[in-house]
N, C-alpha and C positions, 0 to 999 in steps of 0.2 A: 504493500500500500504506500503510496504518495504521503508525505508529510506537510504536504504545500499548505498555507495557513488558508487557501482558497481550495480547497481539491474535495472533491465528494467522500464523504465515508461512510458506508455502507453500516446497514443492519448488521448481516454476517455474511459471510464469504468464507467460502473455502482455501485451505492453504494447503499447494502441491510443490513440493521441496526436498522429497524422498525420491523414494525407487518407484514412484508412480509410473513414469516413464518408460522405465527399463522390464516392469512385469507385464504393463499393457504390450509392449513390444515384442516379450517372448509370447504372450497371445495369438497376436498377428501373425509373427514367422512361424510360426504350428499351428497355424488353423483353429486352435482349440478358443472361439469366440465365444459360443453360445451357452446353455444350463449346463454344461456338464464341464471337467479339466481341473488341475492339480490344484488352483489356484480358490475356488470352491471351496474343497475339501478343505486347505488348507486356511483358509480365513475361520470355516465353522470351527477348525483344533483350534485355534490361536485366541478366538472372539470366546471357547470354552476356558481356555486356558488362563486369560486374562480375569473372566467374570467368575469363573469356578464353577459356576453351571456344568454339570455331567455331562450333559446334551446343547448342542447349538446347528443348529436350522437355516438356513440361508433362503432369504424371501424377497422375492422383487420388489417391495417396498415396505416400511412398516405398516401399512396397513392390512398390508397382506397377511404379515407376521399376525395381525389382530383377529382379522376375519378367520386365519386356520386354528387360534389358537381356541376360539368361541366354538366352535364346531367341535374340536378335542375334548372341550368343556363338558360336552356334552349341549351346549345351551340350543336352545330348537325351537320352530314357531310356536308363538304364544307366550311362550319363558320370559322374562325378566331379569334383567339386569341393572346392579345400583351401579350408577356411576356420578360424576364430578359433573358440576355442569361450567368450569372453571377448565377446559383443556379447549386443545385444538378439535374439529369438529371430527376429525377423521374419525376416533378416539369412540364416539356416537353412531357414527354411520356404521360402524365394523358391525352394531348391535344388530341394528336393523339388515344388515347384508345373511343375516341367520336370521330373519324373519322375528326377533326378539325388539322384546322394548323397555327404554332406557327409564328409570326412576332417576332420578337428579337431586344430590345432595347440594349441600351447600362447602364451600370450601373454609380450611383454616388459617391461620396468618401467616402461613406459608406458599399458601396459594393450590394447594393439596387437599385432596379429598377430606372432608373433618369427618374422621373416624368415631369420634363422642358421638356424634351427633346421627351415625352410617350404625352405632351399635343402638343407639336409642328406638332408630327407626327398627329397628331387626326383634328388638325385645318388645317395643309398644305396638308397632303395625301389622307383624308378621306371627302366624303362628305353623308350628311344626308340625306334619302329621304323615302317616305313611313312608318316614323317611325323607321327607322334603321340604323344607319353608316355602310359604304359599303367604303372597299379601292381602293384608284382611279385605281390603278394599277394596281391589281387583280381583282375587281369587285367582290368581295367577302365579306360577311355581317362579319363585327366585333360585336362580343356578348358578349365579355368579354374580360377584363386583369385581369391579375395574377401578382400582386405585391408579391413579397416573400422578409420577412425578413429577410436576409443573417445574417448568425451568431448570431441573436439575436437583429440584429437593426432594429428598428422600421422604417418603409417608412413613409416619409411626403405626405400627401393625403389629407393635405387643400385644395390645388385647383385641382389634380386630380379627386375626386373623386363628385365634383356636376359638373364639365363636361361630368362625366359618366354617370351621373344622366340625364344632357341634353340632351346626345346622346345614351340613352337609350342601355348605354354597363353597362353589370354588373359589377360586382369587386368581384371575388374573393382571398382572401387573404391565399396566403400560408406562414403562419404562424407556420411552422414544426420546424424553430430551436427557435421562442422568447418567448413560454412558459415565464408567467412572466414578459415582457417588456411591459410598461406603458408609453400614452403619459403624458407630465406634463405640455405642453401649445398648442397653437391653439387648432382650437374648438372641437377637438377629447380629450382635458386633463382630466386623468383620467380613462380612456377607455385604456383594454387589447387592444394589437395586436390579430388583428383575431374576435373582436367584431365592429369594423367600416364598415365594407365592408358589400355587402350581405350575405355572408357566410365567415367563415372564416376555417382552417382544420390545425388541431392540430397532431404531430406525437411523439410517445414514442416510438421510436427503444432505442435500447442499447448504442446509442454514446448519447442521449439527456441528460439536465441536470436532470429528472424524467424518469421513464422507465419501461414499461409493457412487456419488451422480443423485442416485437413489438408494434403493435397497432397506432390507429390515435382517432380526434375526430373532427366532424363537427360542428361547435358553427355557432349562427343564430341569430336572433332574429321575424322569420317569422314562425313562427307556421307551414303552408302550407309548406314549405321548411323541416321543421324536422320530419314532419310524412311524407313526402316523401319520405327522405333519410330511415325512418325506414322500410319500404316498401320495399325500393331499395336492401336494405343490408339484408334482409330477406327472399329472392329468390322472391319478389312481387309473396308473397301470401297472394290471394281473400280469398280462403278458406284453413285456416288449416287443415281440419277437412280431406276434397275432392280432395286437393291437385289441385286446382284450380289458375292458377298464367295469368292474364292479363296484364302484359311486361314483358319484359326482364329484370330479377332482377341477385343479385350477393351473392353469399356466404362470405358476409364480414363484418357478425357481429364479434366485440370482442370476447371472453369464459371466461367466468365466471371467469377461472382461474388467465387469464391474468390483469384482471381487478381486481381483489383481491391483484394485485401485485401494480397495480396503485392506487387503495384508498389506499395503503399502504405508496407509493412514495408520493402522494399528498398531507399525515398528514405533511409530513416531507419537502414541499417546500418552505415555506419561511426559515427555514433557510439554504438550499442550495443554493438560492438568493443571503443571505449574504455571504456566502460562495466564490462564484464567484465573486463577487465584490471587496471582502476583498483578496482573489486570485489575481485579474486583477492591483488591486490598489500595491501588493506587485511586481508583474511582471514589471509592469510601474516603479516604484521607480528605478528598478536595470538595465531594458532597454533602458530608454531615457538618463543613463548616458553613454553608452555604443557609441562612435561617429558610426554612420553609419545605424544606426538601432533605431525603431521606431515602439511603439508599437500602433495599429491601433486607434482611439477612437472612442465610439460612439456617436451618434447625440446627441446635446444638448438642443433637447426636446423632450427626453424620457427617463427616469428608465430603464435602459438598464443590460436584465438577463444575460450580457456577457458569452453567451453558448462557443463562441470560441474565441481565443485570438491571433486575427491575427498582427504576426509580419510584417513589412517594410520593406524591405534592398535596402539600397543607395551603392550596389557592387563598385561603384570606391571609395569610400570612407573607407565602411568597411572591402574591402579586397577579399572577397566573393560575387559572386552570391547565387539566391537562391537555384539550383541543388547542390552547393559545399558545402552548408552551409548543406542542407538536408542531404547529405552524411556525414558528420563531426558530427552533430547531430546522426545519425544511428552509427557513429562507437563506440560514447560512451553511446550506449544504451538509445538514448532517441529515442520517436519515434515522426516524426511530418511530415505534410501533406502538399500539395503544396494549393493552389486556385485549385476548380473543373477545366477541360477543358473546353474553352467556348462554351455552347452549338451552337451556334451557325456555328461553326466549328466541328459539331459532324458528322459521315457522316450519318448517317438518315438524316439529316437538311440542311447539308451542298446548297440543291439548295432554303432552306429556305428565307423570306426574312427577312432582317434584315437593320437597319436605325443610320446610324451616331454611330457607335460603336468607341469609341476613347481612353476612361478610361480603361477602362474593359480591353485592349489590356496591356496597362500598369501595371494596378495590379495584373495581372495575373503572370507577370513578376518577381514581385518584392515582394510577398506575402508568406509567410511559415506561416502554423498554429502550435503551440508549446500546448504540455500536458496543459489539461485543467479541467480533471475531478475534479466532487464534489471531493471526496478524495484525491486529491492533496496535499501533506505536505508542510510544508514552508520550509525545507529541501531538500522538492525533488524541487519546485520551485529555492532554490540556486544555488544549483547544475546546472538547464537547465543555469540562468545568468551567473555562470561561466563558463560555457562550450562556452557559446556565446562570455564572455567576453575574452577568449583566444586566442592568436593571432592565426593567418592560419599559 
């Protein structure tokens, strides 16, 4: 990136500085381009090896990673599923791509599903019977939540996740933006995001802090669940040979190529790690002195791979809303992002149901995300603090 005190800087952008190059190119001179080649294989050992996940899956995109993971689930038309209504939409759609539908909690000050509030609904709304949680309301079997860790912060899932266990609802973990975020107490310490849960789903688009163009990956540790998923993402086929397929399978393995570009990304992720943190920690120095403004932090029990770095705004105090501020930002060439729209207010959803939503209404409000990519300079980080620090 340009340091020029005039030059654009971007949301996030990818940074290619490795062996990107040199793996795409043994691709090409071997023909090995498409779903299958060393390069596969060798991303799903490396992306297990790194996460500790037993099992790792290679999916054309995370959402794809989402949509095989909900079908493993078990989850199937009619079923219900709680999720965040605080995430990107994909995150929603995967529900409904299994004919299921989404219940919408409200999120906690970390911008993550609020699990108090995800167990409340599950003991007051839901009752148990024939082996299944069914909602009082609807009458509709709950088979899973989908905790997603927004911007990189890990979900507390000490006590959610062996009431799931009780009531026989799965957990799957969307874990598309925390790449890299680690608990470091309760009885998950040490355990990636995305390896707690039944399945977890990993995604490398272009705005992540690593990046295969696209691309997702399902982490597990069920054996039975990863050669499923390989199955699923293979058009489920019986016979290769005869063109034999018993279900409904999906064209969403990774290519070769793409994945060449992720063993590439993956030599080079711990020090993009440090990178973001050493980023977020410079961001923080020059925004907490700023009156008005406040930059997000995350939970303090977890190694948090600060994928995004979401700003605060206390408008009567700093002068600015967030739509003003976002335009003032745009006029000096920086570029930066509000909070998704709540899904829960999306209109696919809109007759959705949804339970004690009350945070989430507020951070939405008052949230701007600010440049955040690996390649970020500490010059161009000045720059975004001065421009903040400048009166309206």
């Amino acid at each position: 990136m340009s340091d020029s005190s005039n030059s654009f800087i971007p949301l996030s952008v990818p940074v290619i500085q490795g062996n990107e190059w040199a793996y795409v190119k043994e691709c090409l001179d071997t023909g090995w381009v498409s779903s299958a080649g060393k390069f596969v294989d060798r991303f799903e050992q490396e992306t297990s090896q790194f996460t500790g996940a037993k099992y790792a899956v290679a999916c054309a995109t995370g959402t794809a990673a989402l949509h095989v993971a909900l079908r493993i689930a078990g989850v199937t038309t009619g079923d219900e599923v709680i999720v965040p209504t605080v995430t990107f939409i994909a995150s929603i759609n995967s529900v409904r791509y299994v004919d299921a539908h989404p219940v919408f909690m409200d999120c906690d000050e970390h911008y993550n599903l609020d699990t108090e509030k995800t167990r409340d609904f599950i003991h007051q709304e839901t009752v148990f019977k024939n082996g299944h949680t069914y909602n009082r309301q609807t009458n509709r079997r709950i088979t899973a939540v989908m905790p997603v860790h927004v911007f990189g912060n890990a979900v507390w899932l000490d006590e959610l996740l062996p009431l799931c266990r009780e009531r026989n609802i799965k957990v799957i973990e969307d874990a598309a933006e925390s790449i890299g975020t680690k608990y470091t107490t309760g009885q998950f310490k040490g355990r990636h995001t995305g390896t707690v849960g039944d399945i977890g789903c990993l995604s490398f688009n272009g705005n992540k802090i690593i990046t295969t163009g696209g691309g997702g990956m399902i982490l597990t540790d069920h054996r039975e669940y990863a050669d499923r998923a390989k199955y699923l993402t293979t058009q489920a086929k019986d016979d290769e040979v005869r063109f034999v397929h018993n279900d409904v399978g999906y064209n969403y393995r990774l290519t070769n190529v793409q994945a060449a570009i992720g063993v590439a990304q993956l030599e080079q992720l711990p020090g993009y790690l440090d990178l973001k943190r050493k980023n977020y920690s410079a961001y923080r120095g020059g925004i907490d002195a700023i009156p008005g403004l406040h930059l997000a932090e995350g939970p303090d029990y977890a190694a948090n791979n600060h994928w995004m770095y979401a700003l605060q705004i206390d408008s009567a105090q700093y002068g600015l809303d967030r739509e003003q501020l976002m335009a003032k930002m745009g006029r000096n060439n920086i570029q930066t992002r509000p909070l998704w729209q709540l899904n829960h207010r999306q209109r696919p959803y809109a007759n959705c149901q949804h339970y004690q939503i009350d945070r989430a209404n507020h951070l939405l409000d008052v949230t701007l995300n600010l440049p955040c990519s690996v390649g970020l300079t500490p010059p161009q980080i000045q720059r975004v603090i001065e421009v903040l620090r400048q009166k309206p």
